[in-house]
Structure formats: C-alpha cells, structure tokens
N, C-alpha and C positions, 0 to 999 in steps of 0.2 A: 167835330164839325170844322172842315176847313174853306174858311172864306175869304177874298182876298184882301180884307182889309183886317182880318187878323195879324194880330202883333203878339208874337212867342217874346217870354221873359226870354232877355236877352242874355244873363250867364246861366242860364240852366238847362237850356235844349240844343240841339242842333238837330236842324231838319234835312236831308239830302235826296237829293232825286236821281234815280238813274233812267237811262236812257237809251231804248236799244240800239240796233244799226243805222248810223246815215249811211245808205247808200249814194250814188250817184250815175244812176243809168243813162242811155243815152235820151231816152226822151224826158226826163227832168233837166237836163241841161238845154234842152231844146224848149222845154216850158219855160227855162230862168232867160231866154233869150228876150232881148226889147230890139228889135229890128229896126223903131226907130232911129235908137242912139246909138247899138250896138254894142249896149249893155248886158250886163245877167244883175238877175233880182229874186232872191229866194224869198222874199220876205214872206209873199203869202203863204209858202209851206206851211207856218208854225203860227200864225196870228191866234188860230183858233185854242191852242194849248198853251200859248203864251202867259196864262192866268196862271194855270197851273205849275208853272217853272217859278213863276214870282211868288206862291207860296211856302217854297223852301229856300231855306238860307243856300244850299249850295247843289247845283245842278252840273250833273257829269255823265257826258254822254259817246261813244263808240266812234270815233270818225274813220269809216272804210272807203276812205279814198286818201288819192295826193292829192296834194296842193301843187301840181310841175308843170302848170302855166298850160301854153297851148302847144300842142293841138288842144284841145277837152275833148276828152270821151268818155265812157264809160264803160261795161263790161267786154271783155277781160279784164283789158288793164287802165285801172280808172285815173283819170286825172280831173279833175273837178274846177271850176272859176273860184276864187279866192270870193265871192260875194257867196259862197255859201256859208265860208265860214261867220262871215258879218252879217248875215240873216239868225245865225244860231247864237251870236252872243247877243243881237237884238231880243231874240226871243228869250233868255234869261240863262241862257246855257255858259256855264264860269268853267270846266273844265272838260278837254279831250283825253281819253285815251286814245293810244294811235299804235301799238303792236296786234297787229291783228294778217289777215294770209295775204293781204292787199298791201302791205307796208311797202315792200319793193315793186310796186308795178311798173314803177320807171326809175326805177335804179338810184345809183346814188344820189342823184340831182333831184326826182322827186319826195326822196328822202331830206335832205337838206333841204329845200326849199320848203316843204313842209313844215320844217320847224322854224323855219327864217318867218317867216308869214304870221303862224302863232306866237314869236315870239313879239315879232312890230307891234301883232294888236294887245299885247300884254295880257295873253289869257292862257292858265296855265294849263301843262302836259307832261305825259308819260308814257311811255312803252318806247319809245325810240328815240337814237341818241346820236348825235354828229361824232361821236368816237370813245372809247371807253374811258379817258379822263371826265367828257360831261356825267356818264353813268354814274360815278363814284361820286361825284359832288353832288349829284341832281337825284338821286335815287335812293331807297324809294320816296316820294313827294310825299313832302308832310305839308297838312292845309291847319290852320286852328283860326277858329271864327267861335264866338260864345261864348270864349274859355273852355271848350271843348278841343283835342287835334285829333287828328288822324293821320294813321303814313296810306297811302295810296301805292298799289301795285299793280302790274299790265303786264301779259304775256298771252302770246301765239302758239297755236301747234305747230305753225309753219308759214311759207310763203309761199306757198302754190307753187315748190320746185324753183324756185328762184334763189342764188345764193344770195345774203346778205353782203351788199358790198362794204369793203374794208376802204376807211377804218369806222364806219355807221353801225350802228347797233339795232337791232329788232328784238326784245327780250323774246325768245324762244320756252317753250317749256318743257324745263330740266329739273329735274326734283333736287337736285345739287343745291344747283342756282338757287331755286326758290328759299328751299330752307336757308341756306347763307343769308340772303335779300330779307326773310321774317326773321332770323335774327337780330339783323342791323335793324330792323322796324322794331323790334324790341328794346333795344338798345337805345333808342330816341326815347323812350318813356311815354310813346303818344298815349291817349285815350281807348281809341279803337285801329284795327289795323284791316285795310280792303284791300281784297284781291279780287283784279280783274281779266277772268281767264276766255281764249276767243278759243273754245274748243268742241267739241261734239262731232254727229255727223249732222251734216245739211239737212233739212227735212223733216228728220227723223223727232216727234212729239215726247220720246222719252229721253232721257238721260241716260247714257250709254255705263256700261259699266267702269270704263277707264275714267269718264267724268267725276261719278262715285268714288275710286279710289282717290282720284287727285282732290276732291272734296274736303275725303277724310282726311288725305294728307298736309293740306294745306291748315286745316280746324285744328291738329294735332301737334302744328307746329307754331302754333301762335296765333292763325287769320282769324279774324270774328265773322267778319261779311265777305261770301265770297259769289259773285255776280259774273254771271255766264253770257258771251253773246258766240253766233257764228252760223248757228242753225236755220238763222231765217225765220222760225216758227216760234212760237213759247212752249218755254218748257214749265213741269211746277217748278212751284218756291218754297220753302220750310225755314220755322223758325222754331226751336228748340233751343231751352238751355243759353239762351244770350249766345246762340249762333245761329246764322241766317244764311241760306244759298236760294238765288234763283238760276236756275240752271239755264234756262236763256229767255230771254225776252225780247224776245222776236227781231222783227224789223220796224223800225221808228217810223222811214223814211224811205220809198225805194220804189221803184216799176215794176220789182214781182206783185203777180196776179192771181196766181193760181192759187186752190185754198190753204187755208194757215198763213199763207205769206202776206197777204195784205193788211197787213197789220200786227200791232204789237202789244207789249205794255210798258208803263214806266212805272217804276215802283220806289214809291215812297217812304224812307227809315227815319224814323226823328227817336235821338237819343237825350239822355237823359241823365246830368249829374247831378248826385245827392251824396254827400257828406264824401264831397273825393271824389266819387265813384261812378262812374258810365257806363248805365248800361241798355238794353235798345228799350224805349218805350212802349212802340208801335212799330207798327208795318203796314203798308197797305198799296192796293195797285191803282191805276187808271188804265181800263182798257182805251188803247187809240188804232184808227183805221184810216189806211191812205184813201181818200176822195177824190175823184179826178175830173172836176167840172168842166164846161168848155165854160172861157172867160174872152170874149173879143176872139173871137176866131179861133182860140186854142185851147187845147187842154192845160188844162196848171194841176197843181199838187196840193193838198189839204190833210192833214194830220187832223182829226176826228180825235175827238174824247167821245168814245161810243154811249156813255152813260145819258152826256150830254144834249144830244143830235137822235138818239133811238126815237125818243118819241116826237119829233117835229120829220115828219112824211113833207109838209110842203116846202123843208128845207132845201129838198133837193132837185134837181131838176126835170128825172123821174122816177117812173119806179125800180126801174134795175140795178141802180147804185144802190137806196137802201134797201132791196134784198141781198144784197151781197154783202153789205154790211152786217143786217142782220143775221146770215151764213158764218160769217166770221165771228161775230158778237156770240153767238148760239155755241159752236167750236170751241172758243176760249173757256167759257163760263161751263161748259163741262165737262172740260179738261181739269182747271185751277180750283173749280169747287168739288172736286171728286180727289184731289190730289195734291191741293196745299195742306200745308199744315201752319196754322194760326196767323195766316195774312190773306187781310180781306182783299174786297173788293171795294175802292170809293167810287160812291153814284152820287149824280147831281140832281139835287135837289131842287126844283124850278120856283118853290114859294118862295125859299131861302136865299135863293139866287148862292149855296154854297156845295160845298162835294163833304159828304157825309159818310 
C-alpha cells in the first residue's frame, strides 16, 4: 500500500520512479502560453500525478526536447520554454535523461543550452555532454540516497540523421561503448546499475528483436534494470532473477492522439538492502493518460493516473474524453497483463485515499 504520507525506513529501501516521454508539441507549448504576461506555465500538466512522484525517493524521467530558447516549437525539431522544465522538478521529478533522436534538433547551441539550464537549476543528467572530457568525469551518474547508489546510463539509436556536433556528445548505441561504460559502472561498486536505452520502432506494441538482443546484452554485462523509451506506446515489463526490463513506456506527456499513444506508464522499483545486499523488492506500474480539458478558453494538458479518474464519469467535461480514456486504459491492461511478468499494476483505492 502506497500512501502519501508513508515514510520508507530510511537506510533500507530505495524507491525510484520512471518516467516515459516528455514530449513538447506544438499545441502544449500553445497551452503553456499566458497571453496575459507572455509567460508559459506547465504546472497543470502534472498536478494530478504529482502524489505519485512524491512517493518515491527518486524520480527520473525521458526529456525529448531542447532547451534552445526561441523560437519554441515543436515537432520536428523541438525546442521547448525553460518553464517546462520548472513544472517537472515542481512536480517531483529529480533527474533527466537527455540522449534520445531529438538531442540535436538544434544543433550544438540546443545541445549546450540544454544542459546550461539543467545545470542553474541544480537538477541532475545524463546522456549528453558539452565535450568528451565532461563524459569521462560525469559518466555514468552515480545517485546514492538511503545508503543504497546506483550508476545511471542513457543512450540513443540515433538522431533523426542529424550529426552530433563536435566537440558535444549524444551517447549513441554501440555495444563497444556500452560494455566499456558498465564496466567503469562496475568499477564504482554501486548497488545497482540502470540503463536507459531510447530504442525500438515507433508504434510498434512489441519489442523488436534487436531490443531483445541489446537486453540480453546489456543484463550479461552487468546492468540490472534496463528501461526503454522511443516507441510512443507501452511496451511489456519483466522481472526475473533480480533483473527488470520495461521495454518502453510510452509517452508521459505529448499531443499524439491516436490509439496507444495517449498515454503511458510510470513504473515504479523500490529496492531493498539486507545484510550488504540489494536487491529489487518490488515492482509495479501506474497507468497515466493525457487529458485535454478546455480551461478559460483553451485547451491545457493533464497527465491522468487512470486508476485514479476511471471511475469518477463527472470528472470530466464529457463523455468523449473518458471513452478514450477508457480505450486506452482497456489497450494497456491487455497488453501488460497478458505479457508482464511479475510486475503489477498499482490502482487507487478511494476508501484509502492510497495506490495499492
């Protein structure tokens, strides 16, 4: 039972949350707009799952956009307002990954800039590197919170045909690389070691064969938990054996509409030391779905805990959002319960007021 005024023994667990896609399309930057003031304001994205972030000790989540100022746009090539990222560490989110096919959309300057931004507001990252001296000192990111650490890993298939400009870094996915990179994660003596890989095809509900291999290969050379984004859609999760792969978990955050895409999961690992030794306690997901209310004359964006919001009909404004909801809730749940293996699903419990 997790509730939000639950307090985990503090040297014997570590809770962590991931986090699928932020996207940044062009009509979420057109929702984050205040015409007033000529502000942007993500906050509402995430209020509604913001519970859920504050029940893990550390939450880390996919950021698929720059930070490269203006213009702001979004698909192709995204560039996002700097207030989204202060909406996501609002809402409890402590660490980006940032190698993913969008890293270069605007070149070296949104590359840099991106990490000048994450760096002011003191919140930590990975996957990409103002030049290969920071890689060597900064990589892979080790976190230790509970007396528990972890090293953290990030890598891309690619950039959408874009070179990485020199001398910036995009960690790329090279089986060389990787193994060298979980050696030296080894070599730290962490706890656990994660890798987070932005791979698959788009769309596609299963997990491709070349995923599979780099799975195995990554479990074989050291990684325990190895966490998939890029598809858009959810893919399953497995835990076997004190190792864990979700093969992708959808989109968090974003303006695809069409089925599977609106929506995602976050999934939740809380680990566990006993006498020395860590290993994963639990596992378990929350399915979440983008909402798109009108609020004062506009649509805005809502990250949904579907467990949450299924049964409250007059939540919504009418009936059409929560059948689509329910469409997508329906999709998930006989995808993940036909093809996980030993990680549940957490539903919220309304007597309790907690996620079970």
């Amino acid at each position: 039972m997790l509730c939000a005024h639950f307090v985990w023994a503090q040297d014997t667990t570590l809770s962590i949350l991931f986090l699928g896609d932020i996207m940044g399309h062009d009509g979420q930057i057109k929702a984050a707009f205040n015409e007033k003031d000529s502000t942007y304001d993500y906050t509402i994205n995430y209020a509604s799952v913001k519970e859920i972030c504050e029940l893990s000790d550390i939450t880390i989540a996919n950021l698929e956009v720059t930070l490269a100022g203006k213009p702001y746009k979004g698909y192709p090539a995204f560039s996002s307002p700097d207030e989204v990222v202060f909406a996501s560490i609002d809402a409890g989110i402590d660490c980006f990954i940032t190698a993913n096919n969008h890293s270069c959309d605007r070149g070296k300057h949104g590359i840099l800039r991106t990490l000048n931004v994450l760096d002011s507001l003191e919140i930590v990252h990975t996957g990409t590197f103002r030049n290969l001296d920071e890689r060597h000192t900064k990589y892979p990111l080790k976190i230790e919170q509970n007396g528990i650490s972890i090293a953290l890993l990030n890598y891309t298939y690619g950039t959408n045909g874009i070179a990485v400009p020199s001398p910036t870094i995009v960690n790329l996915i090279n089986k060389d690389s990787i193994k060298a990179d979980l050696n030296k994660a080894k070599a730290m003596n962490v706890d656990k070691i994660i890798v987070c890989l932005h791979w698959g095809i788009e769309y596609q509900r299963q997990p491709n064969q070349s995923q599979i291999d780099l799975y195995d290969f990554c479990k074989e050379n050291g990684a325990d938990i190895i966490i998939g984004g890029h598809p858009h859609v959810i893919q399953k999760m497995e835990w076997e054996e004190d190792k864990l792969v979700a093969y992708s978990l959808g989109n968090f955050i974003s303006n695809q509409r069409k089925q599977y895409t609106d929506g995602g999961a976050m999934l939740r690992i809380e680990l566990e030391k006993i006498n020395g030794i860590v290993q994963i306690k639990d596992a378990g997901y929350y399915l979440t779905w983008v909402y798109k209310p009108w609020v004062e004359n506009k649509q805005v964006f809502k990250v949904l805990a579907v467990s949450k919001y299924e049964n409250m009909p007059d939540f919504f404004e009418s009936e059409e959002p929560k059948i689509k909801m329910d469409i997508f809730k329906t999709d998930a749940r006989n995808l993940l319960n036909s093809e996980n293996k030993n990680i549940k699903e957490y539903k919220y419990n309304p007597e309790t007021q907690c996620w079970e």
